[in-house]
PyMOL CGO cylinders between C-alpha atoms (Angstrom):
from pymol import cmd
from pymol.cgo import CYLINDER

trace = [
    CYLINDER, -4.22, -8.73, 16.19, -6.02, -11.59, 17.93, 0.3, 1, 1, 1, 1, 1, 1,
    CYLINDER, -6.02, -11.59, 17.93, -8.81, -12.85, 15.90, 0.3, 1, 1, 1, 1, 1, 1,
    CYLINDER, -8.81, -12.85, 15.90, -12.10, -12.43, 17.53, 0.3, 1, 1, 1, 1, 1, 1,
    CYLINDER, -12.10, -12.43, 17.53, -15.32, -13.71, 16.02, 0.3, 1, 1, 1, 1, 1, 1,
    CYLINDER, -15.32, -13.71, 16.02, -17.69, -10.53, 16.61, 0.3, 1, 1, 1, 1, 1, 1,
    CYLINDER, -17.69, -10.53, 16.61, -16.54, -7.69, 15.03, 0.3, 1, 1, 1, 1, 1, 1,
    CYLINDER, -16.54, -7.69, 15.03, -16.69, -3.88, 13.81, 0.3, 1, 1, 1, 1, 1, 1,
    CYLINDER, -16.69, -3.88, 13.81, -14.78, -1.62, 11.41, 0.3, 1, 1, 1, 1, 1, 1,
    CYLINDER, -14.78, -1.62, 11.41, -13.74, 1.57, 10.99, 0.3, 1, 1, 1, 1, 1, 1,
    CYLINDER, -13.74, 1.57, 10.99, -13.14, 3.50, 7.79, 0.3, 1, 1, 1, 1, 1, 1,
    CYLINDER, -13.14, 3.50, 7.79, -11.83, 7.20, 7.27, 0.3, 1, 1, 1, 1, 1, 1,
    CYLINDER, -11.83, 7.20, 7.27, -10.49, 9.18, 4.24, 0.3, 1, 1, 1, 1, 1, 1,
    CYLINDER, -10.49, 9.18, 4.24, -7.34, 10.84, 4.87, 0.3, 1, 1, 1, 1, 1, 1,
    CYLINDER, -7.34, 10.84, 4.87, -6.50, 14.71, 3.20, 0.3, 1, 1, 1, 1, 1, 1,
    CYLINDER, -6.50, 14.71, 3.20, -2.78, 14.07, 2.88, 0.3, 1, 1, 1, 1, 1, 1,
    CYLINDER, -2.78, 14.07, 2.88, -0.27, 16.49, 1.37, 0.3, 1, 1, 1, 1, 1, 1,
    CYLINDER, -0.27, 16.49, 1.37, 0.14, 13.63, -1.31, 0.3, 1, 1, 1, 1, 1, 1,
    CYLINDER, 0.14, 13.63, -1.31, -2.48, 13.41, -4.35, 0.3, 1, 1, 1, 1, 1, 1,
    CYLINDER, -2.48, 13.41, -4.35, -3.03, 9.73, -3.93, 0.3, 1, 1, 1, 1, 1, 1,
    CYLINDER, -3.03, 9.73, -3.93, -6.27, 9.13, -1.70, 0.3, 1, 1, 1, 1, 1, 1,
    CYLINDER, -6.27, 9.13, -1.70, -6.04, 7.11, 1.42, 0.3, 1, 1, 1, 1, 1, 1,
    CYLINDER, -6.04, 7.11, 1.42, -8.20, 5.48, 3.83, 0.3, 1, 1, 1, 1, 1, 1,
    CYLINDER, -8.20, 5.48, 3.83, -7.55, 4.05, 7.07, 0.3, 1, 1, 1, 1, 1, 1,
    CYLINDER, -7.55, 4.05, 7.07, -9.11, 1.10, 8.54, 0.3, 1, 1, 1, 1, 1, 1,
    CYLINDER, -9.11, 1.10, 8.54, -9.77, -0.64, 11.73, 0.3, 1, 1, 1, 1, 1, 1,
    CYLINDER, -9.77, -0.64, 11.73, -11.14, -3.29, 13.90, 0.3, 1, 1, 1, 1, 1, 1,
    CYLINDER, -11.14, -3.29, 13.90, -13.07, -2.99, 17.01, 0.3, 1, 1, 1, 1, 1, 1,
    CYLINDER, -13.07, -2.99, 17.01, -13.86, -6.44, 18.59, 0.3, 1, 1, 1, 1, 1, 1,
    CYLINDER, -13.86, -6.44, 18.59, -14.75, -7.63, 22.14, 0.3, 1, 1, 1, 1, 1, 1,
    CYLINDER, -14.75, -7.63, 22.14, -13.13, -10.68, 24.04, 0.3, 1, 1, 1, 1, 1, 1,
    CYLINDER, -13.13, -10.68, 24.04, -15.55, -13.18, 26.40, 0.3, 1, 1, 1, 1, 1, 1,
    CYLINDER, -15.55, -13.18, 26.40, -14.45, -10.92, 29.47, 0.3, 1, 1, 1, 1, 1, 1,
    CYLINDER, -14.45, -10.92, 29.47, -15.95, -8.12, 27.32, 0.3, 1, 1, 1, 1, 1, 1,
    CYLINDER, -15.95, -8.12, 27.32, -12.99, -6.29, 27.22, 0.3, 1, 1, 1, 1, 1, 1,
    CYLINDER, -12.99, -6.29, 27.22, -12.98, -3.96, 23.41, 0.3, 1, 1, 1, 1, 1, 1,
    CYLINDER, -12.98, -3.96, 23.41, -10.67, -3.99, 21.70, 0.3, 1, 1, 1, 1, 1, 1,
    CYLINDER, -10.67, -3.99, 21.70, -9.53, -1.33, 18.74, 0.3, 1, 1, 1, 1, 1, 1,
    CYLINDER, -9.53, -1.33, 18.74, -6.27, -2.43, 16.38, 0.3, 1, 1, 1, 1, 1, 1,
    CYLINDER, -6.27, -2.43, 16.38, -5.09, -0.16, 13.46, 0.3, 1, 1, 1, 1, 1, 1,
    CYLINDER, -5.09, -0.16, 13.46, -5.07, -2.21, 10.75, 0.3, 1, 1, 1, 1, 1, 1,
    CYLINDER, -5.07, -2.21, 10.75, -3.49, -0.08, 8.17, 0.3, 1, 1, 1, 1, 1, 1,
    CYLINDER, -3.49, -0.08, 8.17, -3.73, 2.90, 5.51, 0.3, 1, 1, 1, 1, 1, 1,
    CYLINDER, -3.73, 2.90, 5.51, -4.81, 2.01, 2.36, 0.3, 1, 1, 1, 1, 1, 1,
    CYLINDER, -4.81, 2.01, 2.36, -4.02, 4.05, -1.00, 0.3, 1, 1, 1, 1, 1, 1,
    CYLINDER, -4.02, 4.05, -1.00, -6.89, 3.80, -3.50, 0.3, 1, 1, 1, 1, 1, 1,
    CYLINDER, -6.89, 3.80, -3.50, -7.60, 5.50, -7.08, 0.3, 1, 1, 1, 1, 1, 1,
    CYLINDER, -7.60, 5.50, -7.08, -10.41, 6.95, -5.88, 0.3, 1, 1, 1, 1, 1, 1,
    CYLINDER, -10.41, 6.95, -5.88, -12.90, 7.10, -2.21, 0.3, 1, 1, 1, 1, 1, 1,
    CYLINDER, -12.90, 7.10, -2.21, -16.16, 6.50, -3.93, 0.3, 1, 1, 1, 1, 1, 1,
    CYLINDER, -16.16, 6.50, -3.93, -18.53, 3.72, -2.26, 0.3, 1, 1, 1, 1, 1, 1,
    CYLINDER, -18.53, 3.72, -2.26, -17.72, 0.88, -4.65, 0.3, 1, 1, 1, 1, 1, 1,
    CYLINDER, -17.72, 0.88, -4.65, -13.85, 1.29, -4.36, 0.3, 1, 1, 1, 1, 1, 1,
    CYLINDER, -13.85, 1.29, -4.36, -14.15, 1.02, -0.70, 0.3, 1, 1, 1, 1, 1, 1,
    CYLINDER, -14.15, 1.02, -0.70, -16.22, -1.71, -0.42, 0.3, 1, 1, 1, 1, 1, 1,
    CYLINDER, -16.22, -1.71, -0.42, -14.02, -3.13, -2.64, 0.3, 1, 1, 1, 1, 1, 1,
    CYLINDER, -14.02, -3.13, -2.64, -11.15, -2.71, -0.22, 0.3, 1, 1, 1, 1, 1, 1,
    CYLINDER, -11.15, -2.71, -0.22, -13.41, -3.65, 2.99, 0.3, 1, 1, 1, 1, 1, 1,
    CYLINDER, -13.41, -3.65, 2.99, -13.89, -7.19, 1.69, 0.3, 1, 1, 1, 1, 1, 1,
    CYLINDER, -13.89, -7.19, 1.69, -10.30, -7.38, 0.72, 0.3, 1, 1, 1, 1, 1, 1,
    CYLINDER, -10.30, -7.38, 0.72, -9.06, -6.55, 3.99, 0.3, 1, 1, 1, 1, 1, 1,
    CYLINDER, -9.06, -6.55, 3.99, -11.67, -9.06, 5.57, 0.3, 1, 1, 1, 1, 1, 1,
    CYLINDER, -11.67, -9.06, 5.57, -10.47, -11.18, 3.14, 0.3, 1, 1, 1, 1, 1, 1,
    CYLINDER, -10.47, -11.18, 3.14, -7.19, -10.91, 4.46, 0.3, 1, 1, 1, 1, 1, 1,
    CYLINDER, -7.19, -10.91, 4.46, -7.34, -11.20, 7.95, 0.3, 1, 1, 1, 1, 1, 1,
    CYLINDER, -7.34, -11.20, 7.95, -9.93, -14.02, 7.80, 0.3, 1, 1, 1, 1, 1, 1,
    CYLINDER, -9.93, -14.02, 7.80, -13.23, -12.37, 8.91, 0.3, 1, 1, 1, 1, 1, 1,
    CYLINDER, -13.23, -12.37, 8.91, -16.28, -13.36, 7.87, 0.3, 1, 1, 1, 1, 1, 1,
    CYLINDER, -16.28, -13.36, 7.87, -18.67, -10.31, 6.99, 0.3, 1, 1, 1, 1, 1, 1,
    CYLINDER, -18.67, -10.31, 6.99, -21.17, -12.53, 8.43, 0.3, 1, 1, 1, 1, 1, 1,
    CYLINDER, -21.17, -12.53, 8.43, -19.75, -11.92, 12.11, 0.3, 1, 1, 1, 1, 1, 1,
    CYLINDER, -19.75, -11.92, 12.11, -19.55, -7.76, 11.13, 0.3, 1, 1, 1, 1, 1, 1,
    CYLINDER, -19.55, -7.76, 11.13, -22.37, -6.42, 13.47, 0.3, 1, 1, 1, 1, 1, 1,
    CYLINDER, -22.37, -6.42, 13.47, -21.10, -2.83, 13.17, 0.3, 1, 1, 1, 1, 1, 1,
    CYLINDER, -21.10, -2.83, 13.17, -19.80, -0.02, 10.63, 0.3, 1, 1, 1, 1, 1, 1,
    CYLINDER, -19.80, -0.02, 10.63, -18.15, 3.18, 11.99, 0.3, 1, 1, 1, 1, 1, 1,
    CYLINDER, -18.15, 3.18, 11.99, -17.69, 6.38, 9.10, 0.3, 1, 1, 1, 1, 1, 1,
    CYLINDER, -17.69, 6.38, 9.10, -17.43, 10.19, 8.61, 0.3, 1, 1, 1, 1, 1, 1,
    CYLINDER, -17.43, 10.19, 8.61, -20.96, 11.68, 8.17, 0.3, 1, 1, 1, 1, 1, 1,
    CYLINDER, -20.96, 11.68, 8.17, -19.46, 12.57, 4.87, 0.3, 1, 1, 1, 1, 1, 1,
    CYLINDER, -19.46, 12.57, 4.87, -19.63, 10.85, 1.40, 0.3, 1, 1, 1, 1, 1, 1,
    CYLINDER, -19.63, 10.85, 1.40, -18.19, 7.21, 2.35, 0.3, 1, 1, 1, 1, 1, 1,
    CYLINDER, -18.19, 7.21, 2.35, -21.46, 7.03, 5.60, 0.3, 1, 1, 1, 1, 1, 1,
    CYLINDER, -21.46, 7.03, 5.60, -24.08, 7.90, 3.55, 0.3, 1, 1, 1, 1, 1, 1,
    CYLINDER, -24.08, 7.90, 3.55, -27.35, 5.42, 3.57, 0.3, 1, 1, 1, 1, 1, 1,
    CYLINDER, -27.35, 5.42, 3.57, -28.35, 5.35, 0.18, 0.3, 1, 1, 1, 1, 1, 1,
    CYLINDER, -28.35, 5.35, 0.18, -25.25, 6.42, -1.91, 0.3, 1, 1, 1, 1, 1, 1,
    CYLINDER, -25.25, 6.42, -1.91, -22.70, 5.54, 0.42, 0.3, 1, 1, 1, 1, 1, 1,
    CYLINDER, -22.70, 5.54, 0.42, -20.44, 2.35, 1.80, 0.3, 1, 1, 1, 1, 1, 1,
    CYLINDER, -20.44, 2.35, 1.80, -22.78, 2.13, 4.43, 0.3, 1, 1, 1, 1, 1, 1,
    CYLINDER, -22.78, 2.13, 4.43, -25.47, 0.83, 1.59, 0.3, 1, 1, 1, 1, 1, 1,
    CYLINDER, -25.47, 0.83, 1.59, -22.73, -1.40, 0.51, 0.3, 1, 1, 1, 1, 1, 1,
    CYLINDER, -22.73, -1.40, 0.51, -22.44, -3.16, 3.52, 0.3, 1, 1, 1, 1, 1, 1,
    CYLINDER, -22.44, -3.16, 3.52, -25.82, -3.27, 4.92, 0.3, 1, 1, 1, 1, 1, 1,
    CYLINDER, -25.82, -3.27, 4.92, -26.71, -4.92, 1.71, 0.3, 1, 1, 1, 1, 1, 1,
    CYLINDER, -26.71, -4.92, 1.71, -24.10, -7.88, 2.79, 0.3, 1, 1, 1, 1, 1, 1,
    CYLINDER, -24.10, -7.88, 2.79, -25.05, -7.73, 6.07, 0.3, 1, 1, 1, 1, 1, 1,
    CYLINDER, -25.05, -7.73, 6.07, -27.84, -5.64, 8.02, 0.3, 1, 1, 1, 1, 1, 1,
    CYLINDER, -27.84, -5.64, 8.02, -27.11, -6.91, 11.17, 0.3, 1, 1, 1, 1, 1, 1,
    CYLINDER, -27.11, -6.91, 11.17, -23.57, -4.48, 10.35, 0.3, 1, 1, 1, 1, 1, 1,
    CYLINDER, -23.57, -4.48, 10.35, -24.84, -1.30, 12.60, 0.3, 1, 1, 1, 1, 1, 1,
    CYLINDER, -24.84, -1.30, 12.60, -23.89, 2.08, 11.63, 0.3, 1, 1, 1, 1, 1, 1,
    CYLINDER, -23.89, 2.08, 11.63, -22.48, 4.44, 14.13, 0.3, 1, 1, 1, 1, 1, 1,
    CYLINDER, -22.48, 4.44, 14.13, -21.96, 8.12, 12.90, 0.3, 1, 1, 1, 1, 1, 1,
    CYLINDER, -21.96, 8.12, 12.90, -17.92, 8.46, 13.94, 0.3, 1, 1, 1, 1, 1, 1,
    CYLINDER, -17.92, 8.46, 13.94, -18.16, 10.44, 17.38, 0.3, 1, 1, 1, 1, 1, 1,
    CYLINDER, -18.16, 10.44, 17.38, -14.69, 12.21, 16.56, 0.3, 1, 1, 1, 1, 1, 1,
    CYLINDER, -14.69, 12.21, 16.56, -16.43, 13.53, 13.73, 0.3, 1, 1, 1, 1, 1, 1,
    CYLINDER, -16.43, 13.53, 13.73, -19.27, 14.25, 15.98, 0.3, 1, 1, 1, 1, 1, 1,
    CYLINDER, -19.27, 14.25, 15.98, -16.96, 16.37, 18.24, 0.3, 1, 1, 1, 1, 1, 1,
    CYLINDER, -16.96, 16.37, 18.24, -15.26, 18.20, 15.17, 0.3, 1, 1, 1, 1, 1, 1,
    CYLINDER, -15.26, 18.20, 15.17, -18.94, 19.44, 13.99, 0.3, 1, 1, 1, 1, 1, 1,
    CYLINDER, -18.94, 19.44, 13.99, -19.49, 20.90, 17.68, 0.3, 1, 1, 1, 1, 1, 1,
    CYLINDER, -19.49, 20.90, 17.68, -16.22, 22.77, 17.54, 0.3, 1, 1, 1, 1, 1, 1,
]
cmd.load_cgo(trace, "trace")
């Protein structure tokens, strides 16, 4: 993954077959030519999806690939428990940084219509 200074993420709970939760996360950046860019950065087994466990795992991964949540300007989730404004990860990372957008996940958005 080439590191970009403007960024987004992307975080989704998986239902596996497995009981072990899992979440997978990625990065959406764009280059000067304005060309986006979307890399997979991996699934991630946690003890548990609630919003502090994530966020725990957000700055870890950022942590990891050298972003600064400074540079976030957008956050991509399910409309479920992990997006929610005031009890969710989106709280979370607002707090850190407001300028971090949050999109409702449009593949989500196109499950709901179906």
């Amino acid at each position: 993954m080439e590191k970009r200074e403007l960024f987004a993420i992307m975080v989704d709970k998986i239902c596996a077959i497995s009981i072990h939760e899992q979440v997978t996360f990625c990065i959406q950046s764009v280059d000067a030519n304005l060309t986006l860019s979307e890399d997979f950065v991996g699934l991630y087994e946690t003890p548990n999806t609630e919003r502090k466990t994530l966020f725990g795992a957000v700055k870890d991964i950022l942590a990891r690939l050298d972003l600064n949540i400074e540079n976030l300007l957008g956050q991509c989730y399910d409309g479920a428990s992990i997006s929610g404004k005031f009890k969710g990860l989106q709280e979370f990372v607002a707090d850190m940084q407001p300028k971090a957008i949050y999109v409702h996940c449009a593949a989500h958005s196109l499950n709901f219509a179906v």
